[in-house]
C-alpha positions as CSV (number, residue, x, y, z in Angstrom):
1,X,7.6,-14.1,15.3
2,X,10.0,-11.1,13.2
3,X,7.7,-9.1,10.9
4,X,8.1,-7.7,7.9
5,X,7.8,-4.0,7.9
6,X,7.3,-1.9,3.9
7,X,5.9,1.2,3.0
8,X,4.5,1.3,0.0
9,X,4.0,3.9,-2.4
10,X,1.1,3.9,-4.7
11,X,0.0,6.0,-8.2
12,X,-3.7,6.4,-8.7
13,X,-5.9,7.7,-11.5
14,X,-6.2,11.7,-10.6
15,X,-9.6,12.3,-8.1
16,X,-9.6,8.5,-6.9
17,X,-7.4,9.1,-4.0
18,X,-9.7,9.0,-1.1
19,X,-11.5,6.3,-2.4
20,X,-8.2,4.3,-3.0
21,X,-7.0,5.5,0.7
22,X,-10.8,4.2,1.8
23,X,-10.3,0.7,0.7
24,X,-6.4,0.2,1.3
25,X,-7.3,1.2,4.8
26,X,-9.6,-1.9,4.9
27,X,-7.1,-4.6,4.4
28,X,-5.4,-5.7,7.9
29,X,-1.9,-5.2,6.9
30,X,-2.0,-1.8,6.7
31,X,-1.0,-0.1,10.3
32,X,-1.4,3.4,8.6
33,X,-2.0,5.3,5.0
34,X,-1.9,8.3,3.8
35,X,-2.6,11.1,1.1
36,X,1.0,12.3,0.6
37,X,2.2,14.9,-2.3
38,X,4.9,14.4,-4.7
39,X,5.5,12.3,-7.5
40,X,3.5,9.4,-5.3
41,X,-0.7,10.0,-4.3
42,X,-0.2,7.6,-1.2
43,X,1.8,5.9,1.5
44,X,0.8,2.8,3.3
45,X,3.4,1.5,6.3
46,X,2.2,-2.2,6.1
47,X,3.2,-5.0,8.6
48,X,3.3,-9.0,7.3
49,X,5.2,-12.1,9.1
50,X,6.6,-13.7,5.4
51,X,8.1,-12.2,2.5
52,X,5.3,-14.5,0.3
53,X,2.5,-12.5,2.4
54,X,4.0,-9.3,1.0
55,X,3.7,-10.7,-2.2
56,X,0.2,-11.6,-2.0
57,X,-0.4,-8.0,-0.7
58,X,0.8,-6.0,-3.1
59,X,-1.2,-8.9,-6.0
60,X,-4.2,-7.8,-4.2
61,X,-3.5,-4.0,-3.9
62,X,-2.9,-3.5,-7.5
63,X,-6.5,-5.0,-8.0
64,X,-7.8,-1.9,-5.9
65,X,-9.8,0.3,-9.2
66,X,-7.8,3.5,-9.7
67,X,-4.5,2.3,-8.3
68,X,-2.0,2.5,-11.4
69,X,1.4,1.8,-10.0
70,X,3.1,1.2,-6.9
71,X,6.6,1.0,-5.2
72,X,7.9,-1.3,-1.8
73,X,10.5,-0.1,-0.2
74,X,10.9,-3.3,3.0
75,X,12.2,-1.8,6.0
76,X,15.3,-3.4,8.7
């Protein structure tokens, strides 16, 4: 079955960004995540089969304490 490929970008409360990376690195549709510097704190590439399983991802990722905004770009 086609997946859906997104990175996502992610804002989080200054000094929370290992602990943020720790616990987005728990959930299984992340394939990889990183500290990245910019204007963004981190990137995650995630993997998901429907566009309602993004959905739900980025519901739950925004509960993550210290994460204060986030961005998805979907990839072709």
């Amino acid at each position: 079955m086609p997946t859906i490929t997104a990175f996502v970008l992610i804002l989080v409360k200054s000094g929370e960004e290992d602990t943020v990376l720790e616990e987005i690195r728990k959930m299984k549709e992340v394939k990889e995540a990183r500290i990245v510097y910019g204007p963004w704190d981190l990137i995650c590439r995630i993997e998901v089969e429907h566009i309602n399983q993004l959905q739900t991802f980025i519901y739950e990722l925004r509960k993550i304490p210290g994460v204060e905004q986030t961005t998805t770009l979907i990839s072709t």
